[in-house]
C-alpha positions in Angstrom: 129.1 94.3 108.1 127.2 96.9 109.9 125.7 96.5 113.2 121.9 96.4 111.9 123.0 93.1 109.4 125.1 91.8 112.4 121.6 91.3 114.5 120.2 90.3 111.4 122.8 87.0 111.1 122.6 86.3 114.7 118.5 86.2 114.7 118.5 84.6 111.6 120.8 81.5 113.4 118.6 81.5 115.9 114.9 81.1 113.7 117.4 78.6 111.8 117.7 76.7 115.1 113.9 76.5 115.5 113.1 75.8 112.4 115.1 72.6 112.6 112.8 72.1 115.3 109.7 72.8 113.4 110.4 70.8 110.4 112.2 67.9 112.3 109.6 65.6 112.7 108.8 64.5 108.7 112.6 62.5 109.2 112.6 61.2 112.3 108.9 60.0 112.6 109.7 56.8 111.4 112.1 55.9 113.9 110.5 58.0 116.5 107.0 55.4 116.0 109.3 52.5 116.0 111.2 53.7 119.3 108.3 54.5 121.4 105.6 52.7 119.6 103.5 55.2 118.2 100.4 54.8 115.8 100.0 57.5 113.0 97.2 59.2 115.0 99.8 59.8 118.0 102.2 61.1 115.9 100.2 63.5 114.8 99.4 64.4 118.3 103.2 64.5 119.0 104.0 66.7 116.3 101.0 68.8 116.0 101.6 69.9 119.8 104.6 72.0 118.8 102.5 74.3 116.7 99.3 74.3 119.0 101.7 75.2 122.1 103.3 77.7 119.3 100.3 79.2 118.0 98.4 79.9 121.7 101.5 81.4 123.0 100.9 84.3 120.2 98.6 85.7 122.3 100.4 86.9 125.3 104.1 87.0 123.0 102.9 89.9 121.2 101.9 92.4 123.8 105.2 91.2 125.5 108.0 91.5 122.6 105.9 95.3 122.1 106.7 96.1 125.9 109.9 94.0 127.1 111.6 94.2 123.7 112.6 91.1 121.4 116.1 90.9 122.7 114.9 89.5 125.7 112.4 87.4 125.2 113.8 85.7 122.5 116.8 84.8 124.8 114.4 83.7 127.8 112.8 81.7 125.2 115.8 80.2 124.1 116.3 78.4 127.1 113.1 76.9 127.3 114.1 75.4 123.5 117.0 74.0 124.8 114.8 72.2 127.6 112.4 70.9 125.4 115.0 69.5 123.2 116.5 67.3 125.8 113.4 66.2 126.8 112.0 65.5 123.2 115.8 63.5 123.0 115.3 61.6 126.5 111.3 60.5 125.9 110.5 57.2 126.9 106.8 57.5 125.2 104.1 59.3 123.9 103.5 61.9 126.6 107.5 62.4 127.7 107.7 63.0 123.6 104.9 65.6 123.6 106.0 67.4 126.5 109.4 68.2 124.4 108.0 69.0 121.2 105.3 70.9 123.6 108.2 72.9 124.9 110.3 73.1 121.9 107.2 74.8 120.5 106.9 77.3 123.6 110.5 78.2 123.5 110.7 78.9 119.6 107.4 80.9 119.7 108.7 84.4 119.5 112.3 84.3 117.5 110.6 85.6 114.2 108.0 87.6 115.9 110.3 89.1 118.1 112.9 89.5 115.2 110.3 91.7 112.7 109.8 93.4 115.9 114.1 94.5 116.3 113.9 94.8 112.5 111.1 97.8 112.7 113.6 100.1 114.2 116.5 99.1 112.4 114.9 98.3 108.7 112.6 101.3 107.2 109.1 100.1 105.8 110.0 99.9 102.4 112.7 97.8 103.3 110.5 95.5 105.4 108.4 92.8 103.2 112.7 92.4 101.4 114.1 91.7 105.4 111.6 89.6 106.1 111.9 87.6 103.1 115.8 87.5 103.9 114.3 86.4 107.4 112.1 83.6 106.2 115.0 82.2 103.5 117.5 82.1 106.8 114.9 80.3 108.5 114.6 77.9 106.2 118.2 76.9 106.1 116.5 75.1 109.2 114.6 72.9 107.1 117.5 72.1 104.8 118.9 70.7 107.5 115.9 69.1 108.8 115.5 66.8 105.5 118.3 65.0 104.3 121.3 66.1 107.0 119.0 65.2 109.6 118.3 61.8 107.9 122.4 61.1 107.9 122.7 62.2 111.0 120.3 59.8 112.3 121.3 56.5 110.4 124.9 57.5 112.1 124.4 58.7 115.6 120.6 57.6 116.0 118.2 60.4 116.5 118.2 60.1 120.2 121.9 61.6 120.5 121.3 64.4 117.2 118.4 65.8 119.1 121.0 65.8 122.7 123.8 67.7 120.5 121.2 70.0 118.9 120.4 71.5 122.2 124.1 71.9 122.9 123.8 74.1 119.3 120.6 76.0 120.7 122.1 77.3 124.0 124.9 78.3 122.5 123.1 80.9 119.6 120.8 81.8 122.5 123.9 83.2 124.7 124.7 85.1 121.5 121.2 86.3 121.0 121.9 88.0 124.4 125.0 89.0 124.4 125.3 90.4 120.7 120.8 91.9 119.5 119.8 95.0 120.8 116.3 96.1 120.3 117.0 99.7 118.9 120.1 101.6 117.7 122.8 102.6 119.8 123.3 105.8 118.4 119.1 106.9 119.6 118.1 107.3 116.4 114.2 107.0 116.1 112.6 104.1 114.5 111.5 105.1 110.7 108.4 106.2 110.2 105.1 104.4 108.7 104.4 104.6 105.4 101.2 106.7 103.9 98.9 103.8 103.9 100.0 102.3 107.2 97.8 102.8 111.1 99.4 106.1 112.2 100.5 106.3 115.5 98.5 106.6 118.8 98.1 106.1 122.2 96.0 103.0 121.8 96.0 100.4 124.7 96.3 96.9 124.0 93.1 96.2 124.1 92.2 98.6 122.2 94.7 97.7 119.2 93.3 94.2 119.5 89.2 95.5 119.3 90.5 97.2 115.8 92.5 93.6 114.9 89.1 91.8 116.0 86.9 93.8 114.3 88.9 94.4 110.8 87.8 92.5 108.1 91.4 92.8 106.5 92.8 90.6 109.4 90.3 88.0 109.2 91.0 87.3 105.6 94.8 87.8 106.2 94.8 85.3 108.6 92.7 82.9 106.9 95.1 82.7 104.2 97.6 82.3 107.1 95.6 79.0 108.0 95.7 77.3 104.8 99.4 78.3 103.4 101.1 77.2 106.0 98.9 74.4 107.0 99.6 72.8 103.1 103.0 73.4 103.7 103.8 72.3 106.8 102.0 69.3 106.6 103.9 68.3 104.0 107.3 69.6 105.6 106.7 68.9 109.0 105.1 65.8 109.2 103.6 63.8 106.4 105.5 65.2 103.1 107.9 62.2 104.8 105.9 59.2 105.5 103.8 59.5 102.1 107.1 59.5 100.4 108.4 56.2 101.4 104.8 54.9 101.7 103.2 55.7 98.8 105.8 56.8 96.5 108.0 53.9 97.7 111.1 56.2 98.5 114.0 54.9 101.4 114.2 57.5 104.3 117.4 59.0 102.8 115.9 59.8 99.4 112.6 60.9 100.9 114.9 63.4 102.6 116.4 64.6 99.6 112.8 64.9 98.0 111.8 67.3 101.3 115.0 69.4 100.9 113.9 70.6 97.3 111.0 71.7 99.0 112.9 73.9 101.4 115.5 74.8 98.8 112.1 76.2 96.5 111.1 78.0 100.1 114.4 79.5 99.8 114.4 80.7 96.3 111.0 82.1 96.9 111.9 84.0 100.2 114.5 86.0 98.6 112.8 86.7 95.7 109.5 87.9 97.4 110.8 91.7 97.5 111.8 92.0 93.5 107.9 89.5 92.8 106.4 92.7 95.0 108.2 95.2 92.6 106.9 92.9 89.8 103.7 93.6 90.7 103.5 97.0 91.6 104.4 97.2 94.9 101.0 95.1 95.7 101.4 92.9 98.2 97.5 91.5 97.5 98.3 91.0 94.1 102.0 88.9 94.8 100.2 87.1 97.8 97.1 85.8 95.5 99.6 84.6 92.7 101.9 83.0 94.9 99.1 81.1 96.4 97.7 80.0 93.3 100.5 78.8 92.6 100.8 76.7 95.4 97.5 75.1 95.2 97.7 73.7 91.7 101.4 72.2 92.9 99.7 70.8 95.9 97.1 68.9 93.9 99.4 66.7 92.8 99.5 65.3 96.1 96.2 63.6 95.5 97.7 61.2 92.8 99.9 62.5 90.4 102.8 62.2 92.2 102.4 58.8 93.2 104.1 57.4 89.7 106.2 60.8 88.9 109.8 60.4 87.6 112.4 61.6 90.5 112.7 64.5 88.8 109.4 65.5 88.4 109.1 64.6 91.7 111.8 67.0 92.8 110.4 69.7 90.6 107.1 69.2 92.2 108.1 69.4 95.5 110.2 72.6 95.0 107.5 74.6 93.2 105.9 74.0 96.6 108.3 75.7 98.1 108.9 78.0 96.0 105.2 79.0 96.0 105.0 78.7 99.6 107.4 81.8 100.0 105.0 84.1 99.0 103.3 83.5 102.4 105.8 85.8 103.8 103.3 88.9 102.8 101.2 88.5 105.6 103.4 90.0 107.6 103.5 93.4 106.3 100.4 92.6 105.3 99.8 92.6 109.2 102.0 95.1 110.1 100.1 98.0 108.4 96.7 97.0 110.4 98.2 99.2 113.7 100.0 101.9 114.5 103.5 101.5 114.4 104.2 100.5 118.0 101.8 97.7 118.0 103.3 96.0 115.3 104.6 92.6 116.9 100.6 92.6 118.6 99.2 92.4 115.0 101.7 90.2 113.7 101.7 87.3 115.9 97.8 88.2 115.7 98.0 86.9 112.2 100.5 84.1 113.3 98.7 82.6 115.9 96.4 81.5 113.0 99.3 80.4 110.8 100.4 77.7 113.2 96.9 76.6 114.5 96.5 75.9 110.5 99.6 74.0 110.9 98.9 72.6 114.2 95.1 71.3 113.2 95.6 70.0 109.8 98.4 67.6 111.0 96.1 66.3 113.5 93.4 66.0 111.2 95.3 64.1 109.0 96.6 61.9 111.5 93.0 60.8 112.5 92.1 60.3 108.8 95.1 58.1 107.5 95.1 56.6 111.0 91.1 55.7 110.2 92.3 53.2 107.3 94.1 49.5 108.0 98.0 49.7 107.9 99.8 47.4 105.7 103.3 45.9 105.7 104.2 48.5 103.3 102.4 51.1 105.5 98.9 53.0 105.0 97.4 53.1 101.1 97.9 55.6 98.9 94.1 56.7 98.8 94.4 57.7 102.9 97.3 60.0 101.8 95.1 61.1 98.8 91.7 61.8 100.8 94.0 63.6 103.8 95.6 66.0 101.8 92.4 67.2 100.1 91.5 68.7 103.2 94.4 71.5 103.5 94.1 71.8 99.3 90.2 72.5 99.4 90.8 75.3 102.6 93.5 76.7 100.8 91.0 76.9 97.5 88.0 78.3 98.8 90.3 81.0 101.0 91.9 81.9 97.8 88.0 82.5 96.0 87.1 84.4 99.1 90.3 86.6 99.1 89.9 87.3 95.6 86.4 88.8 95.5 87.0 90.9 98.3 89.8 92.6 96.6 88.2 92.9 93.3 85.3 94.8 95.5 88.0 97.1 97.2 90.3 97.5 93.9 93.9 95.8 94.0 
């Protein structure tokens, strides 16, 4: 293995890590509401804290990955993770339980920010949208084990004492994060150049790289679609893709797990494919990025019903075109990447992040409040809360896509 795919496996342990992390939550809500006594509105404040935390530390992260490097600062980082997941494993109630997922979400900010950011000088540009895809699908081993592993580990050990051994994991890939990543090649080479349609490079400041971000149309729309893909996927994922299983669908914990870990094992699929479905389409990443979207909006609509009564395995089909359809989500970071000149790419992409988790970090609040806003059962909250709360993330995602689309037919594909 050579040195450049070496960093590669250890970053990609380490985004695996916090993706755990991220997705977590959908498995152990139940038990986590029953531990500490938490109503669906808190919950959503407990998990949607992670991604606000995660999405408003953007701002400073990029600027400082593009000046310290990412080796660093993903290892600093990594031992805030491991705080916040004792303290997330130790809560005695609703604030103790925020203020770990609040630093869990602090601490896993930068890994894939920071990793695109190594993966510029050791990946040329071409290369790029495939290594991130790679990047995305290692990730997402995360979730794997965030949906059905997670759920046996917690009817063994409890989920108090998974989360206590899961920072015990976390240290240990951030010690190898620092002792194993370096931010450019050892031999000096020079990082590869931009491609011909990509921000040449300058002697911008900061400020002035984010005045162009600010002011570009192209980033707007970039990461509006940022919002709404990842806030239909992580709410199901993250959050409520769980509870509306076993609630609505009538699924135990253990197979609503199973359901979720199609989902992540469509992600998968998806992320690995996203280099050849660029290829497929001409090497246009607006073209891939509008399909895969689609895509994902018609699966999601059968959250508002049609899934209620499905067979398992239409359920499990369902559920992993959403994933698989998700994947394609991955574009906006080279997307991104192209806004700037070369140096500033880790500014512009956790630009375009910041409103990738804030879709993720709203939308399960949102959701929270709405389901929360209709009278719990014995068998929990009715289908139609589930069913009016996931409309919100499908119609963003619906009129983005419309808004997307006429802009590029104006500019030509």
């Amino acid at each position: 293995m050579t040195e450049r795919w070496k960093i590669f496996a250890t970053l990609a342990v380490m985004f695996l890590v916090g993706f755990f992390y991220r997705i977590s939550m959908a498995v152990v809500s139940r038990d986590l509401a029953m531990d500490l006594g938490l109503s669906a509105a808190q919950l959503g404040i407990v998990s949607g804290i992670f991604f606000y935390v995660f999405a408003v530390a953007q701002i400073p992260l990029g600027p400082l990955i593009d000046r310290i490097g990412g080796r660093l600062m993903i290892s600093a980082m990594g031992i805030v993770t491991t705080a916040g997941s004792l303290v997330f494993a130790l809560a005695s109630g609703e604030l103790s339980a925020a203020a770990g997922r609040a630093l869990l979400g602090l601490g896993t900010a930068c890994v894939l920010m920071g990793s695109l950011k190594i993966f510029t000088h050791w990946f040329s540009p071409r290369e790029f949208p495939k290594v991130s895809g790679f990047m995305i699908a290692a990730g997402n081993l995360g979730s794997v084990a965030a949906t059905a592993p997670l759920a046996y580990a917690i009817s063994i050990f409890t989920w108090r004492p998974t989360f206590l051994a899961m920072a015990l994991v976390q240290a240990l890939v951030t010690l190898a994060v620092f002792l194993f990543v370096r931010d450019t090649p050892t031999d000096g080479a020079k990082p590869f150049p931009p491609l011909p349609d990509q921000a040449e490079e300058d002697d911008s400041t900061v400020f002035a790289v984010w005045k162009c971000l600010i002011s570009s149309t192209d980033f707007w729309m970039t990461s509006l679609i940022a919002f709404f893909w990842y806030a239909n996927y992580m709410v199901l994922m993250a959050l409520w893709g769980g509870p509306y299983l076993m609630e609505t669908v009538g699924l135990s914990r253990s197979q609503s797990g199973t359901i979720l870990l199609c989902t992540s094992l469509g992600y998968i699929s998806g992320s690995l494919l996203v280099g050849r479905a660029v290829d497929w389409f001409g090497g246009s990443l607006e073209k891939t990025i509008l399909c895969g979207q689609t895509i994902l909006l018609l699966a999601m609509t059968a959250m508002l019903g049609p899934a209620d009564h499905a067979s398992r395995p239409v359920l499990a089909a369902i559920f992993f075109t959403v994933g698989l359809a998700s994947a394609s989500g991955v574009i906006i970071y080279p997307l991104a990447r192209r806004l700037v000149p070369f140096r500033y790419a880790a500014t512009a992409m956790t630009g375009v992040n910041f409103f990738l988790l804030m879709g993720a970090a709203v939308m399960q609040h949102v959701m929270g409040h709405y389901i929360h806003s209709f009278p719990r059962g014995t068998a929990g909250h009715p289908p139609t809360a589930y069913h009016g709360a996931f409309l919100i993330p499908i119609c963003g995602l619906a009129c983005t896509l419309v808004l997307f689309s006429v802009r590029r037919l104006r500019k030509g594909f």
